[in-house]
C-alpha positions as a printed Julia matrix, in Angstrom:
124×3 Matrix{Float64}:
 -45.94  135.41   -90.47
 -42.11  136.16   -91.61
 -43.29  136.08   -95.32
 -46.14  138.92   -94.79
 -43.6   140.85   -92.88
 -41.05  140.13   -95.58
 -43.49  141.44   -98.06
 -44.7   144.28   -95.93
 -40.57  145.38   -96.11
 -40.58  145.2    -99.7
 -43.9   147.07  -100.62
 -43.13  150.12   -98.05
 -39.23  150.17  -100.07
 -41.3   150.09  -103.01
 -43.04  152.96  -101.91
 -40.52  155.24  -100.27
 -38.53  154.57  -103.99
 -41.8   155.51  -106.24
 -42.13  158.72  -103.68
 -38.53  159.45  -103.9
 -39.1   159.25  -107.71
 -41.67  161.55  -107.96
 -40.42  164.12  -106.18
 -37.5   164.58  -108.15
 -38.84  164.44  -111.09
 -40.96  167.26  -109.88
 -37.35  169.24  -109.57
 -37.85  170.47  -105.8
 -36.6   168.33  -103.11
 -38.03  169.59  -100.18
 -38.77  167.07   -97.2
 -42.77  168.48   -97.24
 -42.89  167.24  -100.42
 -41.55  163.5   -100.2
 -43.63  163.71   -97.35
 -47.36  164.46   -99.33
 -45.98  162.21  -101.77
 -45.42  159.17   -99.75
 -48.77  159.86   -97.79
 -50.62  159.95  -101.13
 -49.07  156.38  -102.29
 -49.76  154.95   -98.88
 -53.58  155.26   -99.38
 -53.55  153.17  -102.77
 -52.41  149.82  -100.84
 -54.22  150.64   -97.7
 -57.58  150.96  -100.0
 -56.86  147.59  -101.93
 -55.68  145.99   -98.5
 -58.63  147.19   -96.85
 -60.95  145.73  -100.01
 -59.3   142.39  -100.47
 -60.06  142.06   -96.25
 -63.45  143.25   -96.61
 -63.91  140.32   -99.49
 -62.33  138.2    -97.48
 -64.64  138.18   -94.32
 -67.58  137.64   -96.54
 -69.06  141.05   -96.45
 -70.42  140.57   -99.71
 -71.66  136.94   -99.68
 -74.97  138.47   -98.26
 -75.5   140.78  -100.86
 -74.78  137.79  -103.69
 -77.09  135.33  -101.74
 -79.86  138.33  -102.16
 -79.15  139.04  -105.59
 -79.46  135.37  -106.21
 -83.03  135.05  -104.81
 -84.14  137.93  -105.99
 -83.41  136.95  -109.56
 -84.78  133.53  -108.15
 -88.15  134.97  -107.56
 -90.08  134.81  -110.64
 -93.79  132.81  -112.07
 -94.02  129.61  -110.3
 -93.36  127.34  -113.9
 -89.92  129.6   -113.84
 -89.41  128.42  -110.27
 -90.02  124.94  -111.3
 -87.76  124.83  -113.36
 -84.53  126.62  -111.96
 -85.4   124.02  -108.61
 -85.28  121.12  -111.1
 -82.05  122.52  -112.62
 -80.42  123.04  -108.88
 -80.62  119.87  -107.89
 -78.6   118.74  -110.82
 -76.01  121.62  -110.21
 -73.35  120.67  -107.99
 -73.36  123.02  -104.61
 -70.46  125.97  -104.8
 -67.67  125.35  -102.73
 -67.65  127.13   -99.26
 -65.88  129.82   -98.0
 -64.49  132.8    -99.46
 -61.74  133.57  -101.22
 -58.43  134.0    -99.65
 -55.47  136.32  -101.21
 -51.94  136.12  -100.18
 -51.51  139.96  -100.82
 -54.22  140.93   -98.37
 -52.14  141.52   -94.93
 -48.72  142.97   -96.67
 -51.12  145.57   -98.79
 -52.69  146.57   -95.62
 -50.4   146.73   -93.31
 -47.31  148.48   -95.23
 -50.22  151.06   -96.18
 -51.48  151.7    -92.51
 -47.51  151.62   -91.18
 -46.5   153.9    -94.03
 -49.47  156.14   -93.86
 -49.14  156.26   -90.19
 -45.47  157.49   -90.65
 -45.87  160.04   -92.6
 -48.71  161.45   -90.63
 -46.34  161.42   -87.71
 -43.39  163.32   -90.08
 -45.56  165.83   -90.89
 -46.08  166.68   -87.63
 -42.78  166.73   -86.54
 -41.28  168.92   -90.1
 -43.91  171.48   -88.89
């Protein structure tokens, strides 16, 4: 749990600096416009973040295990032989896949784009 907050620090410094960045290399530091900047870089993480949990929870193991017997579903000598040629395949290992990056990506996205949401109310 420390290491995803740990990470979760480092990603929303990362983004504060890459906003910070921006907006002065557009020449016009106005607080508005670290503001749309830093909003705009929070969705990037909070979109991969949100993917990698989606893959995560297996969302799309139904759609694989369709594809599969779709493309399964063929003549009967085609069926034949695939069966013959599973039982010598060895089963795929269960589960999904996990990624360490999921939980820092998504929450230093939500916090961040939370927080700016919150200072653009409050610069209005």
């Amino acid at each position: 749990m420390k290491q995803i907050a740990v990470r979760t620090g480092w990603f929303i410094a990362a983004m504060l600096g890459a906003s910070a960045l921006i907006v002065s290399c557009q020449g016009a530091w106005t607080a508005v416009a670290f503001i749309n900047a830093a909003f705009l870089i929070s969705l990037v993480p909070l979109s991969l973040g949100g993917l990698l949990f989606v893959c995560e929870r297996g969302f799309f193991s139904g759609f694989a295990y369709g594809f599969r017997r779709w493309r399964k579903s063929g003549t009967k000598a085609k069926q034949y032989l695939e069966e013959a040629a599973e039982e010598n395949e060895a089963d795929e290992p269960p589960g999904s896949p996990r990624f360490t990056m999921t939980y820092p990506l998504l929450f230093s996205g939500l916090l961040l784009f939370l927080a700016m949401i919150a200072a653009g109310y409050a610069v209005q």
